[in-house]
N, CA, C and O atoms as CSV, one atom per row, in Angstrom:
chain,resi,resn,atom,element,x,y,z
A,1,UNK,N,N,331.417,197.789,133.210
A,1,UNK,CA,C,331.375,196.342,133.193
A,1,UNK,C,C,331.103,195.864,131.765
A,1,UNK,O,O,330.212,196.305,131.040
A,2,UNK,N,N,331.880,195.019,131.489
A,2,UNK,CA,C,331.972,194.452,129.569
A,2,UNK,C,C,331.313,193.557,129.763
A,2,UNK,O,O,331.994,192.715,130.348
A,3,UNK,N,N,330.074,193.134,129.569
A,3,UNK,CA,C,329.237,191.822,129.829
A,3,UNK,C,C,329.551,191.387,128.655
A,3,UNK,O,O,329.533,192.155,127.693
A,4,UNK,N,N,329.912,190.007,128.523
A,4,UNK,CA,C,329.989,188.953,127.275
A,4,UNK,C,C,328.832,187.927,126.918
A,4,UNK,O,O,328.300,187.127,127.686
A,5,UNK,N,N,328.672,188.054,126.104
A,5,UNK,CA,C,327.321,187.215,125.825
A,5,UNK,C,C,327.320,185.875,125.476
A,5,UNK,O,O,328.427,185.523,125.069
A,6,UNK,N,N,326.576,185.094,125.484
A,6,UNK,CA,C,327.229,183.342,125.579
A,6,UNK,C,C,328.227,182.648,124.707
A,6,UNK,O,O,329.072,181.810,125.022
A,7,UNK,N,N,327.888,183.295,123.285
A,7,UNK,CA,C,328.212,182.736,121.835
A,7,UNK,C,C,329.802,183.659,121.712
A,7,UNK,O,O,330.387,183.413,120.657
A,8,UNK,N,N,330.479,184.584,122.575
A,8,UNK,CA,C,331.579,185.145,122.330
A,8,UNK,C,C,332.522,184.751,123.023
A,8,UNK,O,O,332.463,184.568,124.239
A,9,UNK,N,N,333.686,184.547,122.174
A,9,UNK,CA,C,334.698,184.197,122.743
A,9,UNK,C,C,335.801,185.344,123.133
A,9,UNK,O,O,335.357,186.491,123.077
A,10,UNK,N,N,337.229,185.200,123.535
A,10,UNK,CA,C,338.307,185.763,123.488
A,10,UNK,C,C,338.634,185.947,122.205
A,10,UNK,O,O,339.281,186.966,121.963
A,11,UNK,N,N,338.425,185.404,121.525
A,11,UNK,CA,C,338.876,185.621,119.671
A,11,UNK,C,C,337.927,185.740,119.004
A,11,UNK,O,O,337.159,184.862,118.609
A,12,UNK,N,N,337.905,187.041,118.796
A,12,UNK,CA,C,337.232,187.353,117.708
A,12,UNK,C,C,336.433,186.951,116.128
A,12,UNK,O,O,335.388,187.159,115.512
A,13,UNK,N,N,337.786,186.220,116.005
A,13,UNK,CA,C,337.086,185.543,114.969
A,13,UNK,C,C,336.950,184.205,114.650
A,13,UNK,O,O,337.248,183.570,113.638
A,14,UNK,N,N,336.086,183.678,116.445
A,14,UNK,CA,C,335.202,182.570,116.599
A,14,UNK,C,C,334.048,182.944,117.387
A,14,UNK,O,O,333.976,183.974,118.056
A,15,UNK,N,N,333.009,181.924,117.261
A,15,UNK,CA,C,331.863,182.500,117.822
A,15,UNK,C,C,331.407,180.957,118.261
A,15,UNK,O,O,331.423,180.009,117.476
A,16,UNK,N,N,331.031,180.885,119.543
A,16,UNK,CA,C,330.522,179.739,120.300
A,16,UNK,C,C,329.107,179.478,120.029
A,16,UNK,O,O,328.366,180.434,119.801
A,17,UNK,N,N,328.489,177.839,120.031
A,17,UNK,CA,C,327.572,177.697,119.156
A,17,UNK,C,C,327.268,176.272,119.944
A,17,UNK,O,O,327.993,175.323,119.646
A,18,UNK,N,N,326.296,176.089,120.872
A,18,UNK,CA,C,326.213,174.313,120.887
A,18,UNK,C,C,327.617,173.706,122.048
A,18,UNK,O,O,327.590,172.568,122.516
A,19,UNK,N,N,328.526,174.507,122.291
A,19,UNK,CA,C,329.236,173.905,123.226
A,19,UNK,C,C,330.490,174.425,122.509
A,19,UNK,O,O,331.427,174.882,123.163
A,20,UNK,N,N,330.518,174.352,121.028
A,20,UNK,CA,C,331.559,174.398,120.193
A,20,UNK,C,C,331.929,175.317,119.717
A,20,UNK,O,O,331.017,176.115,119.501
A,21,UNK,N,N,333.636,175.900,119.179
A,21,UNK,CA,C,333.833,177.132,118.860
A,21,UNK,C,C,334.186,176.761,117.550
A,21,UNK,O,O,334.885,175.772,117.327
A,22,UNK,N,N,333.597,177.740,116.379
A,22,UNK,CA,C,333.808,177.826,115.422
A,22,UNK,C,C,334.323,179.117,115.070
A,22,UNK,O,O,334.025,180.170,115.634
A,23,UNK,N,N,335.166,178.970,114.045
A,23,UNK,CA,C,336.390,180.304,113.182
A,23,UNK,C,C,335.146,180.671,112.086
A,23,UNK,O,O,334.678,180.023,111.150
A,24,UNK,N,N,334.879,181.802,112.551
A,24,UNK,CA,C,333.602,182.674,111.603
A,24,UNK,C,C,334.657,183.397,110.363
A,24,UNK,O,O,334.336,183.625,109.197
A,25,UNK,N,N,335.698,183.608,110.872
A,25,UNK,CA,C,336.349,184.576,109.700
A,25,UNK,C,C,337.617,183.842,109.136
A,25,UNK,O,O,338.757,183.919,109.595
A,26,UNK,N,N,337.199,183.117,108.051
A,26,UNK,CA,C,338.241,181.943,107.548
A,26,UNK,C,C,338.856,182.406,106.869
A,26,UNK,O,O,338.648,183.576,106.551
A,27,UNK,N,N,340.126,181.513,106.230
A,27,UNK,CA,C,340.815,181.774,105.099
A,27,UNK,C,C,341.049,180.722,104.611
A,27,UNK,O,O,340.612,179.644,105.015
A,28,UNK,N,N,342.034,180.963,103.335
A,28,UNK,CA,C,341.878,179.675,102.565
A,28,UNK,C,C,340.674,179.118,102.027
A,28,UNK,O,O,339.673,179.759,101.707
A,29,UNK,N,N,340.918,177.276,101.911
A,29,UNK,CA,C,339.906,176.608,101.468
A,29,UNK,C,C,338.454,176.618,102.239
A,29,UNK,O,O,337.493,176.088,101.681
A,30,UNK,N,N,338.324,177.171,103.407
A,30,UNK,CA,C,337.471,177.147,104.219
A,30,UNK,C,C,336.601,178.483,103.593
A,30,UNK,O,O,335.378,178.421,103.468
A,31,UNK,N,N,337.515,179.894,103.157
A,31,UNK,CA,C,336.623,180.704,102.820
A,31,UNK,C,C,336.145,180.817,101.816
A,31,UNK,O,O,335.269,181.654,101.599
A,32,UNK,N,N,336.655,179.892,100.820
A,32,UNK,CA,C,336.349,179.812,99.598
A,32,UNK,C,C,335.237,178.980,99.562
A,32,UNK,O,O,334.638,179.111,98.495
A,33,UNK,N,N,334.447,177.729,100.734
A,33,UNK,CA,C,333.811,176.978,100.623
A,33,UNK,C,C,332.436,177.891,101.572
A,33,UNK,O,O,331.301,177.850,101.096
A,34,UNK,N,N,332.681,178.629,102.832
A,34,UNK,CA,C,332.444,179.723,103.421
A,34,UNK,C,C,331.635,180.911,102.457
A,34,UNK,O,O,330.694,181.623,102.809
A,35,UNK,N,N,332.233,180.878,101.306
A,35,UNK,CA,C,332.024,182.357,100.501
A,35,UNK,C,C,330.811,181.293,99.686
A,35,UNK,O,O,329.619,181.575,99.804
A,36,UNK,N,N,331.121,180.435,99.114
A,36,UNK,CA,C,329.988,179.450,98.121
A,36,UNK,C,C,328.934,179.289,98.246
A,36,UNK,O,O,328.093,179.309,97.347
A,37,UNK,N,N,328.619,178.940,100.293
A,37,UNK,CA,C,327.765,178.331,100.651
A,37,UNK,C,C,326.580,180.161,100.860
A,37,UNK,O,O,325.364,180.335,100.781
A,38,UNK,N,N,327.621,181.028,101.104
A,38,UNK,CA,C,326.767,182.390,101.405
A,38,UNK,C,C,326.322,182.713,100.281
A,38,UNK,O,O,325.152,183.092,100.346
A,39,UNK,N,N,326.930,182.729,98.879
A,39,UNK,CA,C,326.386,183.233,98.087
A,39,UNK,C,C,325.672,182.610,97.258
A,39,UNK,O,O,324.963,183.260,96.489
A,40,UNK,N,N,325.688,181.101,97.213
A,40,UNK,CA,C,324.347,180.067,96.685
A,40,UNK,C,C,323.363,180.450,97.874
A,40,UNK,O,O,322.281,180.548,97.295
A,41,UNK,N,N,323.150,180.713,99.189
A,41,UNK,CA,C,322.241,181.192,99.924
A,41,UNK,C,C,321.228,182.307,99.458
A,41,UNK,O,O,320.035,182.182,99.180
A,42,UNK,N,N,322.007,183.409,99.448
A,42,UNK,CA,C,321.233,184.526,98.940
A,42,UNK,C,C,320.812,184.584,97.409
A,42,UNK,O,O,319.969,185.411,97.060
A,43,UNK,N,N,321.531,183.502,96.270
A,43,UNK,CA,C,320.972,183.422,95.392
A,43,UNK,C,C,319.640,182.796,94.889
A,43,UNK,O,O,318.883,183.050,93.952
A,44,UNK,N,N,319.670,181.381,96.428
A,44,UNK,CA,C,318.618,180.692,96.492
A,44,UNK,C,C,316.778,181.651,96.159
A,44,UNK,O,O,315.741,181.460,95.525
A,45,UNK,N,N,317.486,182.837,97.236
A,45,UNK,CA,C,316.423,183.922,97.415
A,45,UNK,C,C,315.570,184.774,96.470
A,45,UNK,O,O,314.642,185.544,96.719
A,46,UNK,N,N,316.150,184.416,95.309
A,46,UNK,CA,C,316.176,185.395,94.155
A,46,UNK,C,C,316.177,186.808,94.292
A,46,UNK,O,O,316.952,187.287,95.119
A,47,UNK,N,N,315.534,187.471,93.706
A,47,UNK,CA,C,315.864,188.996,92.811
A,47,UNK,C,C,314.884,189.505,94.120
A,47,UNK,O,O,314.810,190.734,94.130
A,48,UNK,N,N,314.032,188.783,95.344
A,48,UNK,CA,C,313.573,189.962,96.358
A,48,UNK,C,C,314.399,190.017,97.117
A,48,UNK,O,O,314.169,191.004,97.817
A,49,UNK,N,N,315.496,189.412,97.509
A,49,UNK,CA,C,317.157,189.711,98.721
A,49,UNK,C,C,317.334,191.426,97.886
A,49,UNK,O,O,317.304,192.492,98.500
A,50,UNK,N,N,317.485,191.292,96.613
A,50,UNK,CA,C,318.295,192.320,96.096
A,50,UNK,C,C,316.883,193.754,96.016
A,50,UNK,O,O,317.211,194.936,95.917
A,51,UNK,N,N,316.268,193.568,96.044
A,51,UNK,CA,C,315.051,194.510,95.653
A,51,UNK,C,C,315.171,195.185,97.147
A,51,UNK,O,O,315.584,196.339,97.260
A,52,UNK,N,N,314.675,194.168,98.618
A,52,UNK,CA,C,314.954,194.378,99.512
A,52,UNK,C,C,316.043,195.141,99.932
A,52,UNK,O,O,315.818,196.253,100.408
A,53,UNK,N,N,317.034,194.783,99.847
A,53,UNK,CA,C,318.274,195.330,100.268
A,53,UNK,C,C,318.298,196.891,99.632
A,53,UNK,O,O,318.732,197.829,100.300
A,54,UNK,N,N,317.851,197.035,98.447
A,54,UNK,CA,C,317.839,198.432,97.382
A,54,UNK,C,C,316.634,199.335,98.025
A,54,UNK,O,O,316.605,200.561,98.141
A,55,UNK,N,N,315.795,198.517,98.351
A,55,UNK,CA,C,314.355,199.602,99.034
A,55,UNK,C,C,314.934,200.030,100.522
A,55,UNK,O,O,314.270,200.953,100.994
A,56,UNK,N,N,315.861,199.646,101.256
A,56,UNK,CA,C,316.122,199.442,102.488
A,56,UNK,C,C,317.465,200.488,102.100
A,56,UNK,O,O,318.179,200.507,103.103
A,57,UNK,N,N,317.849,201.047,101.400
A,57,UNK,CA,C,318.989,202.018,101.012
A,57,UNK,C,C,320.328,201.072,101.139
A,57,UNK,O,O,321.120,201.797,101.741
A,58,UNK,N,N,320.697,200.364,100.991
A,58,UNK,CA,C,321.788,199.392,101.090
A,58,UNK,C,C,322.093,199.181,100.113
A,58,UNK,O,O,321.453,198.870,99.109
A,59,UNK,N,N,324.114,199.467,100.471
A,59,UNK,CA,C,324.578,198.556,99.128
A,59,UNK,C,C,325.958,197.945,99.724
A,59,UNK,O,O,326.511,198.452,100.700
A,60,UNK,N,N,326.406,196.931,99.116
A,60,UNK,CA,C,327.064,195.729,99.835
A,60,UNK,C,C,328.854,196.751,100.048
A,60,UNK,O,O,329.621,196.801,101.009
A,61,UNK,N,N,328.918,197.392,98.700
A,61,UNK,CA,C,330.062,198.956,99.442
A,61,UNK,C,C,330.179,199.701,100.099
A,61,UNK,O,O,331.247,200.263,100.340
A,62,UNK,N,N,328.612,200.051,100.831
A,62,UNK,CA,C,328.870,200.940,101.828
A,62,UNK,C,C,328.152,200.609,102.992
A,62,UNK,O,O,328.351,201.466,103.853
A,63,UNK,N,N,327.140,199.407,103.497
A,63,UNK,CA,C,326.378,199.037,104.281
A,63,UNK,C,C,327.293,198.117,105.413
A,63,UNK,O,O,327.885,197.083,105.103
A,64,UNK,N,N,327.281,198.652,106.647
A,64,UNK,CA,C,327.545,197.828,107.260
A,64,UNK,C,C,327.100,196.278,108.067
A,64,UNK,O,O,325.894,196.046,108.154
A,65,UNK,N,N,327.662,195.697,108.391
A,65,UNK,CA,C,327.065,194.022,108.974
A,65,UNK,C,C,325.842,194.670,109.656
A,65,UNK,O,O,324.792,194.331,109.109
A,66,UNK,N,N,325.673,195.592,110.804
A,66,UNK,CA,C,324.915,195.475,111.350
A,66,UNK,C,C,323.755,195.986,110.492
A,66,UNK,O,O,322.697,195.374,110.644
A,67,UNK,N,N,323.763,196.976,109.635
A,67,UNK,CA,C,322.359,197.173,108.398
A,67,UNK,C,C,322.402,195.870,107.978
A,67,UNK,O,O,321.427,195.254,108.406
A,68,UNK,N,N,323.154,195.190,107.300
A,68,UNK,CA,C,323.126,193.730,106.318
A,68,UNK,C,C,322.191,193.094,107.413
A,68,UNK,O,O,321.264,192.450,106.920
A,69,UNK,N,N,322.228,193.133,108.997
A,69,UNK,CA,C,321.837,192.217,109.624
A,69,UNK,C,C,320.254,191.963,109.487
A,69,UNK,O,O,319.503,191.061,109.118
A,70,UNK,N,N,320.177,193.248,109.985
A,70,UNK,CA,C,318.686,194.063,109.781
A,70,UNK,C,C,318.284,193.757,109.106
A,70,UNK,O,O,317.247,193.137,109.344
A,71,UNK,N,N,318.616,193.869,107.999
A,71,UNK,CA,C,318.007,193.649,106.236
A,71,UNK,C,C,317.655,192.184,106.061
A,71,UNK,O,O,316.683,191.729,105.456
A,72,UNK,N,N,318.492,191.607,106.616
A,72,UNK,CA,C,318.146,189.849,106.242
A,72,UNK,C,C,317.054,189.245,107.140
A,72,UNK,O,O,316.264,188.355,106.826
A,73,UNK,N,N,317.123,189.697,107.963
A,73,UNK,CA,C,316.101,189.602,109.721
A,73,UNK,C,C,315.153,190.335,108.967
A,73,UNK,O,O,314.221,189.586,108.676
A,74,UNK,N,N,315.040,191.148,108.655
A,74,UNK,CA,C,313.504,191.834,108.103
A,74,UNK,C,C,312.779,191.410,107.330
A,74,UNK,O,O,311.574,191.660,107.282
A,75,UNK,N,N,313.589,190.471,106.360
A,75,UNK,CA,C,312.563,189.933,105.335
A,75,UNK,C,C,311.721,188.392,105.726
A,75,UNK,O,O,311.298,187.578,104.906
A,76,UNK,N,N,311.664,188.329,106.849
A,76,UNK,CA,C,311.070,187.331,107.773
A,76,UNK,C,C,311.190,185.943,107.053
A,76,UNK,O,O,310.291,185.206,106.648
A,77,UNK,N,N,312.557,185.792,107.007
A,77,UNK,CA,C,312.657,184.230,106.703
A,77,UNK,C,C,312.179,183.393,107.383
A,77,UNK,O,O,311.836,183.599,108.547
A,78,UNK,N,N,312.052,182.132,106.696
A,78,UNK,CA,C,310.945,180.907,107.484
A,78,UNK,C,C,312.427,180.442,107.792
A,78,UNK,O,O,313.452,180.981,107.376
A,79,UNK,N,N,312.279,178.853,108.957
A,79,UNK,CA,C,313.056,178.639,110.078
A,79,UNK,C,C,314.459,177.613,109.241
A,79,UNK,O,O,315.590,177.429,109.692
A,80,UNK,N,N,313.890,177.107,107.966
A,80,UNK,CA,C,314.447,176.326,106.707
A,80,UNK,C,C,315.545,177.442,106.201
A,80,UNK,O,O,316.762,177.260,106.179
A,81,UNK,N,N,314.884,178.584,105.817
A,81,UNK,CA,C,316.001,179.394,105.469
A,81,UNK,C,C,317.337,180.348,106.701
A,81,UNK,O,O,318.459,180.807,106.487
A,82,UNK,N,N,316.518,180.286,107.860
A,82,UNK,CA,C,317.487,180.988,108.615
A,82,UNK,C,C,318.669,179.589,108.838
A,82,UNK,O,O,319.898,179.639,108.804
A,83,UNK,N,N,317.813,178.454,109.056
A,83,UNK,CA,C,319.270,176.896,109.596
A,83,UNK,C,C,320.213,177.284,108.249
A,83,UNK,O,O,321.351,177.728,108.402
A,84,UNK,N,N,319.687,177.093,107.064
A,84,UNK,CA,C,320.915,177.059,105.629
A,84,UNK,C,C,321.758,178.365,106.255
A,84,UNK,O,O,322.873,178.107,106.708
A,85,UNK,N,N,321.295,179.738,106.308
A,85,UNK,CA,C,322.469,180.905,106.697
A,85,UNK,C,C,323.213,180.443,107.531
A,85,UNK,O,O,324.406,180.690,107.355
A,86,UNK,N,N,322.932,179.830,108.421
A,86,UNK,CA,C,323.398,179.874,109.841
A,86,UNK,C,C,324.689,178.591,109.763
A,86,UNK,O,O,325.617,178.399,110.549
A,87,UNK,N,N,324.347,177.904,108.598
A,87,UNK,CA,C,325.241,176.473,108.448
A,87,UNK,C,C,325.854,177.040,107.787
A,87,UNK,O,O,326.990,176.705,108.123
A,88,UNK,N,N,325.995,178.156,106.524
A,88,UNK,CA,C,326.923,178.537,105.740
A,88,UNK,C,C,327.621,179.697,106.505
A,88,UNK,O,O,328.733,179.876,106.007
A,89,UNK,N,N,327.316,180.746,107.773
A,89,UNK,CA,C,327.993,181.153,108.428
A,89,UNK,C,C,329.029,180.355,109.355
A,89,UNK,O,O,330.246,180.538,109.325
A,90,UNK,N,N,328.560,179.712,109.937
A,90,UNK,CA,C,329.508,178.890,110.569
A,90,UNK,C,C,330.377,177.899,110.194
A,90,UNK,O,O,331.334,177.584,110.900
A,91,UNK,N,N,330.037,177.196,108.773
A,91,UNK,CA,C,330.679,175.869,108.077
A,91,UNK,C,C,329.850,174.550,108.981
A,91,UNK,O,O,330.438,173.521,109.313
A,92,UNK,N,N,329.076,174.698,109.141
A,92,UNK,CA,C,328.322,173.560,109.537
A,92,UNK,C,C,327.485,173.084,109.070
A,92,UNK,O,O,327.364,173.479,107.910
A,93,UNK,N,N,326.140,171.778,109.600
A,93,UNK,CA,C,325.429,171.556,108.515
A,93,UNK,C,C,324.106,172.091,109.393
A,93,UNK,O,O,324.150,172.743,110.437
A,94,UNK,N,N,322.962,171.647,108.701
A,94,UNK,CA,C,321.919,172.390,109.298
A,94,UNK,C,C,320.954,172.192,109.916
A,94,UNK,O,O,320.068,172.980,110.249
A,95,UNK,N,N,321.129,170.550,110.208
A,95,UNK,CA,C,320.677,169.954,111.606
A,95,UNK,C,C,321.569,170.467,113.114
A,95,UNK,O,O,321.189,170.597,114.278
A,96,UNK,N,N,322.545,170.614,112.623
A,96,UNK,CA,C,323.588,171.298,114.192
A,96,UNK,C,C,322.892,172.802,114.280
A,96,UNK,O,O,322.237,172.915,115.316
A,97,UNK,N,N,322.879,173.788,113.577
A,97,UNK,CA,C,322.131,174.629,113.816
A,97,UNK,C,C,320.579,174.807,114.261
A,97,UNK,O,O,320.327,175.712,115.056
A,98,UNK,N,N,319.467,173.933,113.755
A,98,UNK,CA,C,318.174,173.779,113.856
A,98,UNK,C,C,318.221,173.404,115.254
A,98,UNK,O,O,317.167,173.500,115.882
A,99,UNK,N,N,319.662,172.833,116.083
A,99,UNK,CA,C,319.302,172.371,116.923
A,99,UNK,C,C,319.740,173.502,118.191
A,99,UNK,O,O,319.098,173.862,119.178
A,100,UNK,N,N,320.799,173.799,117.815
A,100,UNK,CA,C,321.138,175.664,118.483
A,100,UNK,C,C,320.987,176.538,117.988
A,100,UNK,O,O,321.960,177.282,118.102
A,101,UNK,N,N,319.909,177.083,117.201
A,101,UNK,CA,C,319.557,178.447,116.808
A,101,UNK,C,C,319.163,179.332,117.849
A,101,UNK,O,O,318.449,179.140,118.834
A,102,UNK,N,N,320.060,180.831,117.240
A,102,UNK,CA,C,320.122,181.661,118.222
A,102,UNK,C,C,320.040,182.618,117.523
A,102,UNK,O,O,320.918,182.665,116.661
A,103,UNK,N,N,318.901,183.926,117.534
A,103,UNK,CA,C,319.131,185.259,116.614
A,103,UNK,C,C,320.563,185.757,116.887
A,103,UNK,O,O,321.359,185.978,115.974
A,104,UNK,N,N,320.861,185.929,118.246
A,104,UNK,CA,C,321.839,186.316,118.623
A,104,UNK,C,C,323.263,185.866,118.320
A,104,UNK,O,O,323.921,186.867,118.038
A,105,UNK,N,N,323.989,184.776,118.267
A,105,UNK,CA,C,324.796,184.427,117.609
A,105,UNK,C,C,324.735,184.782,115.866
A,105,UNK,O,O,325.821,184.987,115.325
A,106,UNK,N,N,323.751,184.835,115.200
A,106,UNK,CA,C,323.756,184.662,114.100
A,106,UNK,C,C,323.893,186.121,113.512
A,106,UNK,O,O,324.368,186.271,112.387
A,107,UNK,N,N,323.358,187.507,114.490
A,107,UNK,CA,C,323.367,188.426,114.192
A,107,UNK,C,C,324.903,189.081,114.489
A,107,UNK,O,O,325.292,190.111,113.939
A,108,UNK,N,N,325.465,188.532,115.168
A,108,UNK,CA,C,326.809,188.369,115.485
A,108,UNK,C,C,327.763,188.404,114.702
A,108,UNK,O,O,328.615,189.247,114.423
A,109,UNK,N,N,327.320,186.471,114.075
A,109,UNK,CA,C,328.592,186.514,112.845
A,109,UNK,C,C,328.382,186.385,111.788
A,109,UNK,O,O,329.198,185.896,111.006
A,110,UNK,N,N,326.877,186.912,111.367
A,110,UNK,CA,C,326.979,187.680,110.304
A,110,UNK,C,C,327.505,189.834,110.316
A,110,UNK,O,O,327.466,190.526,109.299
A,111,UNK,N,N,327.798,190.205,111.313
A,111,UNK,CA,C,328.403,191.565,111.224
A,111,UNK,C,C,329.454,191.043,111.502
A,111,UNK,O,O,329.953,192.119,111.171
A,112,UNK,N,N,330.490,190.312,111.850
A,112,UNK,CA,C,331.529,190.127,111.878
A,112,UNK,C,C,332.099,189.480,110.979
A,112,UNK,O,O,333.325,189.587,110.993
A,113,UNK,N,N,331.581,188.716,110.040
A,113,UNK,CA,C,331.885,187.944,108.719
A,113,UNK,C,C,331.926,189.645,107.720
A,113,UNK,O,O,332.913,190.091,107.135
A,114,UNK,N,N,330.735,190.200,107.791
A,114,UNK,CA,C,330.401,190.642,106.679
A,114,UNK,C,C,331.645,192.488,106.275
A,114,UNK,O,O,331.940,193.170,105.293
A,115,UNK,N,N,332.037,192.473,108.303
A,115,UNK,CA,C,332.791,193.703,108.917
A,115,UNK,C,C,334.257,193.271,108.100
A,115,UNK,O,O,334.946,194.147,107.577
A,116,UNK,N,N,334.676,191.695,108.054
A,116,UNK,CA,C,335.732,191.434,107.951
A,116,UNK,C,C,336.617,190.788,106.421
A,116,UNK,O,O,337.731,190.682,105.908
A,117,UNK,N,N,335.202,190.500,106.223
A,117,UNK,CA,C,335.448,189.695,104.553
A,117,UNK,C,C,335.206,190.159,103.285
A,117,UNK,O,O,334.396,189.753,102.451
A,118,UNK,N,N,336.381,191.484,103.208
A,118,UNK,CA,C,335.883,191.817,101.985
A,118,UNK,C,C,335.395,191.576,100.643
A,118,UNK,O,O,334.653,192.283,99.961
A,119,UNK,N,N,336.151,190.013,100.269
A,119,UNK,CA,C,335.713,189.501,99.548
A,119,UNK,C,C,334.477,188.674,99.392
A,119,UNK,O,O,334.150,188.093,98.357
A,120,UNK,N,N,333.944,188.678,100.316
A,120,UNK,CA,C,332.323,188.530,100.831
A,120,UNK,C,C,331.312,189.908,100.141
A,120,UNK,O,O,330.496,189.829,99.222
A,121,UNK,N,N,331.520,190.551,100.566
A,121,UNK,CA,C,330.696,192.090,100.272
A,121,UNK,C,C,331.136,191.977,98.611
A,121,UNK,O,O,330.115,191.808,97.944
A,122,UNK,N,N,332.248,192.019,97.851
A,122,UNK,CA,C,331.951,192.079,96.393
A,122,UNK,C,C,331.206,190.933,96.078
A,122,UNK,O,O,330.198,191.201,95.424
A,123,UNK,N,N,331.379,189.685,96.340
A,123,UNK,CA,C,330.373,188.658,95.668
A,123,UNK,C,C,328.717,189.230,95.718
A,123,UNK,O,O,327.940,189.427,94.783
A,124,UNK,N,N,328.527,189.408,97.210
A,124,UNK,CA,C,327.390,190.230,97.093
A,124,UNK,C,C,326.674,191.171,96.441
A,124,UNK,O,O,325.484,191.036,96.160
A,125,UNK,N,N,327.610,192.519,96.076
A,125,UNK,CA,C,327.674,193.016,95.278
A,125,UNK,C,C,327.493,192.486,93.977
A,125,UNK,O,O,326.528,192.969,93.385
A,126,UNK,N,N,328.193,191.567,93.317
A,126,UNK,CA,C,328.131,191.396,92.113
A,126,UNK,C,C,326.617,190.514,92.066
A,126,UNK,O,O,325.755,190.887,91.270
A,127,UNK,N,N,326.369,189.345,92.961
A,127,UNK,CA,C,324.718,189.048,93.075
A,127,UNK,C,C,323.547,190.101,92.917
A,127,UNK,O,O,322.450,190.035,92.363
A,128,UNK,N,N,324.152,191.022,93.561
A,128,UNK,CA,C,323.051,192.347,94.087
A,128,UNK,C,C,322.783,193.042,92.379
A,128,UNK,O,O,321.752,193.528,91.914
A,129,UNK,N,N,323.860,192.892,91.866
A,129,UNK,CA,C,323.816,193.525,90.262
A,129,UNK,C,C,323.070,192.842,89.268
A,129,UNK,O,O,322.098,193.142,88.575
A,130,UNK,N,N,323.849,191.762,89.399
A,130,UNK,CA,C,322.728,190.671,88.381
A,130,UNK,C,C,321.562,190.761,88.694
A,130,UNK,O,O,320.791,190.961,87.755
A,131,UNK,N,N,320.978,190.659,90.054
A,131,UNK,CA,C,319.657,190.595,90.426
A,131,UNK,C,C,318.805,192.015,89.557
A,131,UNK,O,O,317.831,191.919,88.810
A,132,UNK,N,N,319.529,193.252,89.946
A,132,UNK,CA,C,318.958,194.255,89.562
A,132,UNK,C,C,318.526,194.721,87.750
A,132,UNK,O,O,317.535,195.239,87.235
A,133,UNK,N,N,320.144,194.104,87.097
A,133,UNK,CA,C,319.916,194.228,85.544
A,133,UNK,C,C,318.840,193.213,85.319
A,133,UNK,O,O,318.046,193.408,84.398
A,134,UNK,N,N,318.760,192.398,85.894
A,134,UNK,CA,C,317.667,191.532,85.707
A,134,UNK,C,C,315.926,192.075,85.891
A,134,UNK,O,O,314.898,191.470,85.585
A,135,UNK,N,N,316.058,193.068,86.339
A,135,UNK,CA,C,315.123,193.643,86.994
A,135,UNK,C,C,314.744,194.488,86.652
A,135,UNK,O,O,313.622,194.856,87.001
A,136,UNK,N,N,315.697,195.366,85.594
A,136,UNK,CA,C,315.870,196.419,85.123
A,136,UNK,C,C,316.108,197.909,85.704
A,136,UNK,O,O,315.836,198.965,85.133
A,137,UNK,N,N,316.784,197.701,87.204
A,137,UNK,CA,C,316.812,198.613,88.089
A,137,UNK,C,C,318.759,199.040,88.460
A,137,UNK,O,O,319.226,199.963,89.129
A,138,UNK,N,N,319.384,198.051,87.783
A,138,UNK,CA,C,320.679,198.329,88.146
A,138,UNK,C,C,322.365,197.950,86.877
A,138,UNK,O,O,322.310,198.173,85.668
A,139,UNK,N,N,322.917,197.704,87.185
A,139,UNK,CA,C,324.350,198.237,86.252
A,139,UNK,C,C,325.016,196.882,86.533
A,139,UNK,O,O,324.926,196.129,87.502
A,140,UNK,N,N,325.592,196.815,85.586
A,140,UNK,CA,C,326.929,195.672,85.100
A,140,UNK,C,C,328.029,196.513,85.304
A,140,UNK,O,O,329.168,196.105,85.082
């Protein structure tokens, strides 16, 4: 028996949220605005996202969504920082989320964003670097 869980749809790359289905795995102008909002997110975080992620054996080339998931869930974000992820995963803003927050959706499509968008994982990557030369722990 395939039990489906509330936030999943027939397509993959949407994820139900509040009543509404949103396209988690964009293209175009959407992923380019999609990719902005994720990586001003984790930059917001500074140089402990990247310290974290490095103590936790992770790297944005070989870690999959569901480690990435882990990793972001572990560093016990307050409820301000999980609504911003959750609005830049979905393209929404962050009163619609504050108002349907769900670990579960969010752990969702962030492994399915992160499974699918490669050009997601190098931005990361290249954040994850700066953070580290900055730090004196990693490479340009």
């Amino acid at each position: 028996m395939d039990e489906r869980m509330p936030w999943q749809t027939d397509n993959p790359m949407t994820i139900l949220v509040g009543g509404q289905e949103f396209m988690i795995i964009k293209s175009g102008r959407e992923y380019a605005d999609q990719l902005r909002r994720i990586t001003a997110w984790l930059s917001s975080l500074g140089s402990g996202i990247g310290v974290h992620l490095r103590e936790m054996g992770l790297s944005p080339d070989r870690s999959s969504g569901t480690e990435l998931a882990i990793a972001l869930f572990s560093l016990g974000l307050d409820p301000d920082n999980l609504c911003k992820l959750g609005a830049a995963l979905l393209g929404s803003d962050e009163q619609f989320v504050a108002e349907h927050f769900d670990p579960g959706w969010m752990v969702d499509a962030i492994i399915r964003i992160w499974d699918n968008q490669i050009g997601l994982r190098f931005a990361v990557q290249r954040i994850q670097q700066r953070f580290f030369s900055n730090i004196g722990g990693g490479r340009n």
